[in-house]
Z-matrix of the N, CA and C atoms (Angstrom, degrees):
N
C 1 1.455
C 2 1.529 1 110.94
N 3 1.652 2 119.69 1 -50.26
C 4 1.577 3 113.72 2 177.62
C 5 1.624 4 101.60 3 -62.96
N 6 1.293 5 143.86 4 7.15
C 7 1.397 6 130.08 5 -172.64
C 8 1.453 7 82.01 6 -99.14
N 9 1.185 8 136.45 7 -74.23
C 10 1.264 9 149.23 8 -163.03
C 11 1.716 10 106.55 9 -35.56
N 12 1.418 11 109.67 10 -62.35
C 13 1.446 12 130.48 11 156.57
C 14 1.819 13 116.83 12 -25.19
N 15 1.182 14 95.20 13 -37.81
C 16 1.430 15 100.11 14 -153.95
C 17 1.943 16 92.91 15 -103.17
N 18 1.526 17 114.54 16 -20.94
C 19 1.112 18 110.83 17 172.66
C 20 1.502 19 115.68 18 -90.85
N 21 0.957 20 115.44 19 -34.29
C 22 1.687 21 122.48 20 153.92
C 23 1.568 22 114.28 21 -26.46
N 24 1.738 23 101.25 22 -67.24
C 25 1.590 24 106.41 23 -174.01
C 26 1.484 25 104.07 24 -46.46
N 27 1.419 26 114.03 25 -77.91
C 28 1.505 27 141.44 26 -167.64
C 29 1.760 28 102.13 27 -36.37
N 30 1.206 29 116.26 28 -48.04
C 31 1.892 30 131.81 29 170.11
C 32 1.473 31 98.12 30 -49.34
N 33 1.430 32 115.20 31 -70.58
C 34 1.522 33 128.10 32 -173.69
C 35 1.961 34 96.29 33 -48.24
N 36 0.892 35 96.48 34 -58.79
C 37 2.120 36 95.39 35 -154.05
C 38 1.599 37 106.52 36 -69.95
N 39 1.694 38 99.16 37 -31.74
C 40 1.741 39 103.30 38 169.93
C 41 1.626 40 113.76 39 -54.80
N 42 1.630 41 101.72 40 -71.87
C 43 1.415 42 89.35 41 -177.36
C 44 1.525 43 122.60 42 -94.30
N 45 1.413 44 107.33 43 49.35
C 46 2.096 45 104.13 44 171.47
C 47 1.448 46 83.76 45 -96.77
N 48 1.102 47 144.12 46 -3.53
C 49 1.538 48 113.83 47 -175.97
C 50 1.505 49 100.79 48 -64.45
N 51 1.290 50 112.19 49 142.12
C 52 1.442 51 109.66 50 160.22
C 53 1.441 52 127.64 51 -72.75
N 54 1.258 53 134.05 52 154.87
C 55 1.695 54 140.27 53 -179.24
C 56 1.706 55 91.30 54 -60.87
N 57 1.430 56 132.31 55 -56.24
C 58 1.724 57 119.54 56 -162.01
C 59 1.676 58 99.85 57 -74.05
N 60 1.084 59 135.97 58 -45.89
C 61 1.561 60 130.59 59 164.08
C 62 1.728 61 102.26 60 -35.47
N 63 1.061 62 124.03 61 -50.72
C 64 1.932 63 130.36 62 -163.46
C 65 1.997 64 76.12 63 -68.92
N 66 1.067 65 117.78 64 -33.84
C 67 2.090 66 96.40 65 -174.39
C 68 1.736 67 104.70 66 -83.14
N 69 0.647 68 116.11 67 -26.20
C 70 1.566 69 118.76 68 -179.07
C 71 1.898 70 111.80 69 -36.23
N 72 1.028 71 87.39 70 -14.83
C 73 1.823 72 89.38 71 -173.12
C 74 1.306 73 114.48 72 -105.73
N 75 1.876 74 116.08 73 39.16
C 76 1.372 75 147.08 74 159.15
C 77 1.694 76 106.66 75 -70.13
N 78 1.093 77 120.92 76 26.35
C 79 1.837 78 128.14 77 -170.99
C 80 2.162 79 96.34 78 -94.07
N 81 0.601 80 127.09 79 102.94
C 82 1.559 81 121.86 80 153.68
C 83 1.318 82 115.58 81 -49.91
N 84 1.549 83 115.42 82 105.51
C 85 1.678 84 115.11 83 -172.95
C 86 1.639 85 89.83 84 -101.12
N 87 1.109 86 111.23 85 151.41
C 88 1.407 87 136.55 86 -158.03
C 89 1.793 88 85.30 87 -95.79
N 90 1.403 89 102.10 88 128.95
C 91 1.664 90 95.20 89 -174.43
C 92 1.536 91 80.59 90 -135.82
N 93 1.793 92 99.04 91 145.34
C 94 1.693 93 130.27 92 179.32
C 95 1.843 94 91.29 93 54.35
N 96 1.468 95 120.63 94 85.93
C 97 1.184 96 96.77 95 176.63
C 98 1.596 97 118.97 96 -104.46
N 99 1.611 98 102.01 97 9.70
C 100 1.565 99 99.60 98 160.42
C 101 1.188 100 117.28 99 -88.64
N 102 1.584 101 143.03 100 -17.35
C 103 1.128 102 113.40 101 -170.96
C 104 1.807 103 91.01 102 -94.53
N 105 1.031 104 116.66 103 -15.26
C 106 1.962 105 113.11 104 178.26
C 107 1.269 106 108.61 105 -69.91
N 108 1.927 107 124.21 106 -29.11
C 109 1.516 108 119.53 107 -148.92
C 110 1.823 109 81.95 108 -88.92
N 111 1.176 110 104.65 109 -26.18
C 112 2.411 111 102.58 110 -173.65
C 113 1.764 112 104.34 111 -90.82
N 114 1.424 113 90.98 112 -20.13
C 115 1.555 114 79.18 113 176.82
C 116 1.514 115 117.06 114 -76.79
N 117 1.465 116 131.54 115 -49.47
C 118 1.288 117 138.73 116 149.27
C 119 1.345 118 116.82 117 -56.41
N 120 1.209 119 145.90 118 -55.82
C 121 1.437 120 121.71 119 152.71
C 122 1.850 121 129.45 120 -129.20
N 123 1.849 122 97.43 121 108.52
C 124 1.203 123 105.63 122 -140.89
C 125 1.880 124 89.47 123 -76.91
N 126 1.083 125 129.01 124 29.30
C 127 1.308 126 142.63 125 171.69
C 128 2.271 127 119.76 126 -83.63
N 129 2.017 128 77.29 127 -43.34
C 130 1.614 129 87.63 128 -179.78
C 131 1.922 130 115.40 129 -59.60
N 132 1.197 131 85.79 130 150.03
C 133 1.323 132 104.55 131 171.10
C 134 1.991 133 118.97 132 -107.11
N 135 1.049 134 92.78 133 -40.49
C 136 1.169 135 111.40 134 -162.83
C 137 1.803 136 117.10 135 -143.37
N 138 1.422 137 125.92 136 154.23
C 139 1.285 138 126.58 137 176.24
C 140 1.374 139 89.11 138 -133.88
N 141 2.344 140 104.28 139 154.78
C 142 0.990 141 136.29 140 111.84
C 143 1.603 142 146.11 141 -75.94
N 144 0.948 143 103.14 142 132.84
C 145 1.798 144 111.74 143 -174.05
C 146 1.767 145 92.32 144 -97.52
N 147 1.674 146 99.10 145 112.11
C 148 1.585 147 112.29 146 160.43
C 149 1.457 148 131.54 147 -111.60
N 150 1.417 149 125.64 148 103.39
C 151 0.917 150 131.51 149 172.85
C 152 1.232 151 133.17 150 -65.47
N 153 1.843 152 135.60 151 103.52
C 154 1.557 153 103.42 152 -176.94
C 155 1.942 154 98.71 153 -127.20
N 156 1.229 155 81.52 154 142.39
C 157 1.557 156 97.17 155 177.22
C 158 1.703 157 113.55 156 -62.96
N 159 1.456 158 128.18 157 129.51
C 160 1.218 159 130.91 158 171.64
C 161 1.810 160 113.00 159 -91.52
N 162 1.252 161 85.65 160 120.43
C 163 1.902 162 82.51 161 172.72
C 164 1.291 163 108.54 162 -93.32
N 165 1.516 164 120.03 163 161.33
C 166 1.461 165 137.86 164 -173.29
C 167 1.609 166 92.94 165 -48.45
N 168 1.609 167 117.75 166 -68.78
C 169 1.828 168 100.73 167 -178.93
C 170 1.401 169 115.41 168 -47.81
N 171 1.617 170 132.93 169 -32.57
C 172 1.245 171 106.39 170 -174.83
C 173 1.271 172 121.40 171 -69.44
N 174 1.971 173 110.75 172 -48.08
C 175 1.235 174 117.83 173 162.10
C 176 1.717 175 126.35 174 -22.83
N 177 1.243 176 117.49 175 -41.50
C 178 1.051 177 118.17 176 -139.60
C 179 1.790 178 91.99 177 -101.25
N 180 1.625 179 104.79 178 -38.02
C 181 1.550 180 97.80 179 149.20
C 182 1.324 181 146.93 180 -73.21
N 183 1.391 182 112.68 181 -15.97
C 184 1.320 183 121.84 182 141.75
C 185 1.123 184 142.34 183 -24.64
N 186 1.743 185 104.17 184 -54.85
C 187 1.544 186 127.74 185 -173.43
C 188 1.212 187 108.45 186 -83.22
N 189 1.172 188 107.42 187 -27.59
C 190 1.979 189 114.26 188 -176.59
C 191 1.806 190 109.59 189 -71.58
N 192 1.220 191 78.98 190 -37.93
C 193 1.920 192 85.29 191 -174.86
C 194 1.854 193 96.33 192 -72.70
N 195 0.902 194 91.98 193 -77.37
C 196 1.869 195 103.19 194 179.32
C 197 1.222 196 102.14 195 -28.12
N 198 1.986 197 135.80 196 -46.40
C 199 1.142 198 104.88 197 -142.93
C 200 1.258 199 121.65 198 120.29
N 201 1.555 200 123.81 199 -88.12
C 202 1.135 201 161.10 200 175.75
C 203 1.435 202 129.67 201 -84.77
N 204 1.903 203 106.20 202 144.30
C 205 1.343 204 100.09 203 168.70
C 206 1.841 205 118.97 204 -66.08
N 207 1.504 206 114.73 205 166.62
C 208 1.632 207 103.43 206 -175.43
C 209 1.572 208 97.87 207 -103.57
N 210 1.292 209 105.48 208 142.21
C 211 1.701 210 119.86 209 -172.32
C 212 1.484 211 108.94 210 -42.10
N 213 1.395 212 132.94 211 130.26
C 214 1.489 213 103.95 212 154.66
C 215 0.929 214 151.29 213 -8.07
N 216 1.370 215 160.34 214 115.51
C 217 1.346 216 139.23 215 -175.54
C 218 1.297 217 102.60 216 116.45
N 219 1.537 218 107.30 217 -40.56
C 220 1.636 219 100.15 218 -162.86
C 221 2.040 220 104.73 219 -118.66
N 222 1.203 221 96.72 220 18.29
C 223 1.429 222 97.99 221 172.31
C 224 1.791 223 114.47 222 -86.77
N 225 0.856 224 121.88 223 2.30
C 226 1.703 225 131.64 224 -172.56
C 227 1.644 226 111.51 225 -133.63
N 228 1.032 227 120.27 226 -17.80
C 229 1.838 228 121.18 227 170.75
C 230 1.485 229 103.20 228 -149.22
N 231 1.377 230 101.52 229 160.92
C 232 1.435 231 135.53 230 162.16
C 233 0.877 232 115.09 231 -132.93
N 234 1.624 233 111.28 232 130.43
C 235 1.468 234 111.00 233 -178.83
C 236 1.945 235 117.09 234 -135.32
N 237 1.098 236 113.39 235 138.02
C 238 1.510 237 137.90 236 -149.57
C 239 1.511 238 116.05 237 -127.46
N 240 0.951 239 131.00 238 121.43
C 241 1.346 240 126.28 239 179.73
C 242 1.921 241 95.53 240 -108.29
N 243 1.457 242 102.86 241 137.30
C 244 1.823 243 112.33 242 166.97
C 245 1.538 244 104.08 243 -97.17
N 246 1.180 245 111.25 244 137.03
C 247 1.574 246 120.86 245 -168.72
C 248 1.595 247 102.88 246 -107.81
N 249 1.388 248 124.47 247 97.21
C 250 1.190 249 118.40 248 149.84
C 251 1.452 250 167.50 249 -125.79
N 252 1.367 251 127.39 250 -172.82
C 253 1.552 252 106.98 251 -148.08
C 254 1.845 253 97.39 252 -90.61
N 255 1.305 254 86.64 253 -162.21
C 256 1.527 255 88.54 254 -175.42
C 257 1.561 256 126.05 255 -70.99
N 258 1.381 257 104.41 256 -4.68
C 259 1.735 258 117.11 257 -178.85
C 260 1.301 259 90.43 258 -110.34
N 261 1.444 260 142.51 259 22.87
C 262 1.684 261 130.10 260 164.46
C 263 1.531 262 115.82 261 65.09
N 264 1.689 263 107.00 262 24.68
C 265 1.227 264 104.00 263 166.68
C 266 1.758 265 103.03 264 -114.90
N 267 1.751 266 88.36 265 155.57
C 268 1.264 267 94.68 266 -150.99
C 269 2.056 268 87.98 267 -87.31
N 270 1.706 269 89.12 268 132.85
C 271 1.703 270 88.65 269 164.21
C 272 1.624 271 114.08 270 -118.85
N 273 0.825 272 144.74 271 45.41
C 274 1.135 273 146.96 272 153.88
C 275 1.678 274 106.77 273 165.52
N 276 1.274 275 101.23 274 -150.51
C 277 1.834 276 121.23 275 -147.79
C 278 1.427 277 108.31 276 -149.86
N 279 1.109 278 125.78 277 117.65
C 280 1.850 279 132.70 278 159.88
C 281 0.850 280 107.45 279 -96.31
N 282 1.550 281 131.76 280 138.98
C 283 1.417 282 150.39 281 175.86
C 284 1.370 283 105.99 282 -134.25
N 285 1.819 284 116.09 283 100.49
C 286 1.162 285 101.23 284 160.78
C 287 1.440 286 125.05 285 -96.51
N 288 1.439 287 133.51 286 177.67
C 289 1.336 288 122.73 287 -153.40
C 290 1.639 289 94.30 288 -172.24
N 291 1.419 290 105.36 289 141.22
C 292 1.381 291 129.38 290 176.41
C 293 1.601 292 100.46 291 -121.38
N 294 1.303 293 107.35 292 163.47
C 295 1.616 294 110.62 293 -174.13
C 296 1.518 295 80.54 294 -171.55
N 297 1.404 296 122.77 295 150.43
C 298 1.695 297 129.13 296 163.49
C 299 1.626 298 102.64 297 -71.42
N 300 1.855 299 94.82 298 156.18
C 301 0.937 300 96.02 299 161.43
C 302 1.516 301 119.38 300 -131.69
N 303 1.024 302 126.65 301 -148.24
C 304 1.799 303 115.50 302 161.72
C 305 1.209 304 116.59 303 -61.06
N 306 1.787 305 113.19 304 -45.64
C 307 1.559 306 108.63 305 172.02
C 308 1.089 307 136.75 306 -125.43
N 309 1.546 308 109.64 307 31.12
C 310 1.619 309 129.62 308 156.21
C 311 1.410 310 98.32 309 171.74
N 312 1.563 311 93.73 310 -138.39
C 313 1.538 312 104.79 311 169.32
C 314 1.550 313 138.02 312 -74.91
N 315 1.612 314 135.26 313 128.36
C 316 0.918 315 95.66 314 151.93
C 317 1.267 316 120.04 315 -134.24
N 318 2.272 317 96.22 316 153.52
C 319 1.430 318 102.01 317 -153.17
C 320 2.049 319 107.14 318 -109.39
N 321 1.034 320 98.42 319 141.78
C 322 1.715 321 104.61 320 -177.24
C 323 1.663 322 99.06 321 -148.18
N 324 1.242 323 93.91 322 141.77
C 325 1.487 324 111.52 323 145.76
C 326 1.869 325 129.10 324 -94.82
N 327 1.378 326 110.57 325 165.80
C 328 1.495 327 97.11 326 -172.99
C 329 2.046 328 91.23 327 -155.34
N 330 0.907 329 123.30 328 135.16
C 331 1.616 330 146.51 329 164.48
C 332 1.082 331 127.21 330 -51.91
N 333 1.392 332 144.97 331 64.89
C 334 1.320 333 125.28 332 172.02
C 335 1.756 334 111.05 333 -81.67
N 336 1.417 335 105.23 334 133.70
C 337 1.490 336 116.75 335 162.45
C 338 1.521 337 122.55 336 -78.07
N 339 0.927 338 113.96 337 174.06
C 340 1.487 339 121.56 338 -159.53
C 341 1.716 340 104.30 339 -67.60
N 342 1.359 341 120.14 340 -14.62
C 343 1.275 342 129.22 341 173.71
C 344 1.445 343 112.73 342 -81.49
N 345 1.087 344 119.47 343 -38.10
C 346 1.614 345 142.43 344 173.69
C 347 1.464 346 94.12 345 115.78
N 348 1.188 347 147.22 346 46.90
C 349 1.200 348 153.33 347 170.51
C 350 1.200 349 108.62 348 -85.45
N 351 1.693 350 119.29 349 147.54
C 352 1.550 351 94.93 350 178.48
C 353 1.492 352 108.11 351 -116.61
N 354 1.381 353 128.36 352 121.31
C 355 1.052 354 156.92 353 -154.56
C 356 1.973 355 100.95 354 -73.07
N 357 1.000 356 102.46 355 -68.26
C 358 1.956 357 102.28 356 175.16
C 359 1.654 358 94.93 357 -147.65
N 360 1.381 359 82.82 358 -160.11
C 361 1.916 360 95.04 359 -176.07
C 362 1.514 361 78.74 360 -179.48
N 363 1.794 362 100.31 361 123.41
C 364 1.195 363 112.69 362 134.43
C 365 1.471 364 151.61 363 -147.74
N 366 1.651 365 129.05 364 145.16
C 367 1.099 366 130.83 365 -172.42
C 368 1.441 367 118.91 366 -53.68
N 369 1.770 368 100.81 367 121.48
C 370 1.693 369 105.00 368 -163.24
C 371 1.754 370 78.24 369 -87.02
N 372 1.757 371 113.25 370 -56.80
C 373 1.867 372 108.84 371 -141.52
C 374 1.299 373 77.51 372 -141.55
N 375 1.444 374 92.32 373 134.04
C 376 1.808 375 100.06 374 153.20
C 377 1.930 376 94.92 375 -155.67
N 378 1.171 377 99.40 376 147.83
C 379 1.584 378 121.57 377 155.82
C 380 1.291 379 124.63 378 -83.02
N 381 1.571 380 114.74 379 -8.10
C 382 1.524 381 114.61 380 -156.95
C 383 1.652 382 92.31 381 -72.49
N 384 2.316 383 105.79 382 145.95
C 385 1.045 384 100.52 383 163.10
C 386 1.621 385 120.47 384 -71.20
N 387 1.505 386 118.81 385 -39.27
C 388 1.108 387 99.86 386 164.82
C 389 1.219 388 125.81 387 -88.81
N 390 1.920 389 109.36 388 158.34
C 391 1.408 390 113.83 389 -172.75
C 392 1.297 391 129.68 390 -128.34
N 393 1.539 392 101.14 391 27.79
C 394 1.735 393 114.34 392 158.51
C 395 1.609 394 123.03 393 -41.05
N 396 1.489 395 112.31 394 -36.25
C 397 1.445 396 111.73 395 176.63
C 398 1.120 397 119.51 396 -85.75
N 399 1.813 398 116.02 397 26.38
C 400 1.456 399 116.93 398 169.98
C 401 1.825 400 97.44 399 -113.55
N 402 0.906 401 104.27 400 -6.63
C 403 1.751 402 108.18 401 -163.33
C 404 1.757 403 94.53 402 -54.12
N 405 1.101 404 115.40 403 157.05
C 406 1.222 405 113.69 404 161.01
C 407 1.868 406 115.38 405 -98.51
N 408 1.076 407 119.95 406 0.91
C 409 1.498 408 123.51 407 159.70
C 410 1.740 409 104.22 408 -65.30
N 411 1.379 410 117.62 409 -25.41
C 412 1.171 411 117.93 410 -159.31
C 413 1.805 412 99.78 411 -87.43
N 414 1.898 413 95.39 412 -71.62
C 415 0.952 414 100.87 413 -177.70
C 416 1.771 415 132.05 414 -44.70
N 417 1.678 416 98.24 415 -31.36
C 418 1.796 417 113.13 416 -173.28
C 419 2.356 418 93.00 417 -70.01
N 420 1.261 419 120.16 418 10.60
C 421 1.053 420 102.09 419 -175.34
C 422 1.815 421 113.18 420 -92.94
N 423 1.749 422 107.33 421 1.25
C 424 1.205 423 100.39 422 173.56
C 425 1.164 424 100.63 423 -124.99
N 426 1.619 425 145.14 424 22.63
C 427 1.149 426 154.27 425 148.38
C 428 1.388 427 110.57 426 -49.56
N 429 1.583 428 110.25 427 110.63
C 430 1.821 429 112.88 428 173.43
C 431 1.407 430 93.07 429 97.09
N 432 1.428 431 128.85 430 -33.55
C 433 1.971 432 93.52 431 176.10
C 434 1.276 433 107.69 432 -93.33
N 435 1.276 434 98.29 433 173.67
C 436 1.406 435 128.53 434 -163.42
C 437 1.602 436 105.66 435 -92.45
N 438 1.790 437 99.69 436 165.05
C 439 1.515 438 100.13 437 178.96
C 440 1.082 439 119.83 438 -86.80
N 441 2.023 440 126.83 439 -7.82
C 442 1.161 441 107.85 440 138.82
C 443 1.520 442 148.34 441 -34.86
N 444 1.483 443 98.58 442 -25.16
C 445 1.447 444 115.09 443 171.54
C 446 1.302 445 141.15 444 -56.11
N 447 1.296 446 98.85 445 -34.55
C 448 1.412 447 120.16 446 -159.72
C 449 1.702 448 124.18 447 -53.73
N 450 1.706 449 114.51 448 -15.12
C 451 0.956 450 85.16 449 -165.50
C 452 1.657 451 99.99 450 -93.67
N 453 1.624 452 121.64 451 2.25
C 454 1.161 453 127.50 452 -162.14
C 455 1.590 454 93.16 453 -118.65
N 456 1.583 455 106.80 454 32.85
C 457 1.194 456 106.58 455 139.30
C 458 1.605 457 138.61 456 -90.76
N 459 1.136 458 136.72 457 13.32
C 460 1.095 459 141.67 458 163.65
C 461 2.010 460 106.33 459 -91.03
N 462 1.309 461 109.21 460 20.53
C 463 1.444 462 102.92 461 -173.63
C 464 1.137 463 86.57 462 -130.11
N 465 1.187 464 140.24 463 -11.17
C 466 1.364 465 126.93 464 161.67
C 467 1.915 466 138.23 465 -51.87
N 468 1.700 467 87.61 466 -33.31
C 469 1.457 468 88.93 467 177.25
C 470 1.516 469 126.11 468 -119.42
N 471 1.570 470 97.45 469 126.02
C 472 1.691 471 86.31 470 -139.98
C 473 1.780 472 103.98 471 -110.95
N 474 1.274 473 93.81 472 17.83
C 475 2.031 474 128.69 473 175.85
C 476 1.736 475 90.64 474 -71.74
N 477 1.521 476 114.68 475 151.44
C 478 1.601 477 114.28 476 166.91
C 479 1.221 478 111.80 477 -65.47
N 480 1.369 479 96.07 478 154.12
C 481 1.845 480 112.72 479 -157.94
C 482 1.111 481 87.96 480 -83.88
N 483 1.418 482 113.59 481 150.37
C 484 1.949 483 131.58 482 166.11
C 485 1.575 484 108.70 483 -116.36
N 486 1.131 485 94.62 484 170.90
C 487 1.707 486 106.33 485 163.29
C 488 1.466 487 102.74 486 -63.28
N 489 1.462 488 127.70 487 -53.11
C 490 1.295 489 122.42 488 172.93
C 491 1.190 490 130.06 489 -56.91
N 492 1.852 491 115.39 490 -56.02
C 493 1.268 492 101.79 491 168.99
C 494 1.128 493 138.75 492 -44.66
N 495 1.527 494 124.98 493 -33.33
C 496 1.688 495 145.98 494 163.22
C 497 1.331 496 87.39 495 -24.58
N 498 1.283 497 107.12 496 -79.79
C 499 1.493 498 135.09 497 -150.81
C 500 1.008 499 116.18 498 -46.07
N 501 1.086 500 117.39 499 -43.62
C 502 1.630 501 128.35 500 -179.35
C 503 1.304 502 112.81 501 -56.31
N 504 1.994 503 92.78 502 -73.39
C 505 1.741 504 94.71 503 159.29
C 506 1.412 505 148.57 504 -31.14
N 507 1.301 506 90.17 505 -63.72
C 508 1.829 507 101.87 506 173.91
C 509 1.763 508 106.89 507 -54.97
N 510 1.026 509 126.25 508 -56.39
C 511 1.319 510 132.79 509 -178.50
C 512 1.614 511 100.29 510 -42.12
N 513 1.580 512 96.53 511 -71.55
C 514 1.977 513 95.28 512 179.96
C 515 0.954 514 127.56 513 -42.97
N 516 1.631 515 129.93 514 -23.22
C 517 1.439 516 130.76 515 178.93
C 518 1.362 517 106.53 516 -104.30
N 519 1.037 518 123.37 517 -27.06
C 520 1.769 519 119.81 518 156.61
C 521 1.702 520 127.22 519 -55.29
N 522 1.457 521 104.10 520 -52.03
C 523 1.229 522 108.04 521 137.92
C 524 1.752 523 134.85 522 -21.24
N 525 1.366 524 95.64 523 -81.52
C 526 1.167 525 87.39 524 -170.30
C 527 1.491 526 134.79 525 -90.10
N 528 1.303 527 97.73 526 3.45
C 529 1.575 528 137.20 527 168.04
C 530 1.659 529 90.08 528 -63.93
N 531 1.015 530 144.33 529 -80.65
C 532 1.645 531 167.35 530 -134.01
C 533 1.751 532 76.45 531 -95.78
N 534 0.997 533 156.24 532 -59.48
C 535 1.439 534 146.37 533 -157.06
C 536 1.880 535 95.42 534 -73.94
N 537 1.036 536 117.53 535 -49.25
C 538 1.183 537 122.03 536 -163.97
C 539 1.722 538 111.18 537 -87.96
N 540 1.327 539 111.55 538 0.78
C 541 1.741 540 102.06 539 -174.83
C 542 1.733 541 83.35 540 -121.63
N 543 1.669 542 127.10 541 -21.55
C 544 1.264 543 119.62 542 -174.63
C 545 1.634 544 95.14 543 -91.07
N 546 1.412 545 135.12 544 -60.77
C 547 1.224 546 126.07 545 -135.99
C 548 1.584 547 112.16 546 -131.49
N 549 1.233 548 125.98 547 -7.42
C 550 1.705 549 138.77 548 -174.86
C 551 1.469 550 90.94 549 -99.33
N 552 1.680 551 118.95 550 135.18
C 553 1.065 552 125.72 551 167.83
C 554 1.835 553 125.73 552 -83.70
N 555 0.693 554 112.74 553 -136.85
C 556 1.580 555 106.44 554 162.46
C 557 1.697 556 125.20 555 -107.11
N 558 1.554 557 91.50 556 -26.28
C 559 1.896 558 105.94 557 -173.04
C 560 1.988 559 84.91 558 -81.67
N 561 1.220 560 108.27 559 -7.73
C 562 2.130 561 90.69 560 -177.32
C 563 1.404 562 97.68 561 -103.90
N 564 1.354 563 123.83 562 3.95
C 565 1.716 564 132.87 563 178.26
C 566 1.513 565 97.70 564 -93.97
């Protein structure tokens, strides 16, 4: 009878998770982040991992600017790595970022410098069959502007649109939309 008992519990606690909790794991985890944190700035020594909580008003200004609702996962945190040099001052910013694509996720990181400039961007994971949004003709097209820029970044690429290219885009201005209403003050605007 306690076996039975005990398979009951284990049945019960396995499947109470709910199906929208199983989406929550829409987070872009930053994968190999030493050889990405020297490749974008071959200055760093070292990273911080910053977590910031989104409240319903920020969210909700988020979505207005963007457009769009924010993926699962990413409606309750933002997360930021500070890149720094060998004296522990911080010189720039990693932003990694997921956005859908036609055939899953796709995941990239991207560089902001201490100006908010964006330094590189690169593709960690993608499924996409096509792979124009790995080109570096593509990617070098938001290299050097600023996050003032961002929203007249979708006019930059003037190649036929993909599931990826979207992706890239939309992500970068979601990104940095969500960097700039959570964590940029006004004197870094």
């Amino acid at each position: 009878m306690k076996s039975y008992f005990s398979f009951i519990v284990c049945f019960l606690i396995i499947f109470s998770v709910s199906p929208g909790s199983a989406q929550d794991i829409y987070l872009c985890v930053w994968r190999n982040p030493e050889r990405t944190m020297t490749r974008i700035f071959p200055d760093a020594r070292d990273y911080k991992t910053v977590n910031v909580r989104i409240t319903p008003a920020q969210r909700k200004t988020i979505e207005e600017i963007v457009g769009y609702e924010l993926l699962p996962g990413q409606q309750d945190q933002f997360q930021y790595f500070e890149m720094t040099d060998e004296k522990g001052q911080v010189i720039g910013t990693i932003i990694p970022s997921t956005q859908k694509g036609q055939f899953g996720a796709v995941e990239f990181v991207f560089g902001l410098d201490a100006d908010l400039v964006v330094r590189d961007l690169y593709i960690q994971r993608a499924r996409e069959r096509d792979q124009s949004f790995k080109d570096r003709s593509f990617l070098d097209l938001f290299a050097g502007r600023s996050i003032r820029e961002k929203m007249s970044f979708d006019q930059l690429y003037t190649g036929e649109p993909t599931p990826g290219t979207t992706a890239v885009i939309t992500g970068l201005i979601k990104a940095m939309v969500a960097f700039e209403t959570l964590v940029a003050t006004d004197a870094d605007l």
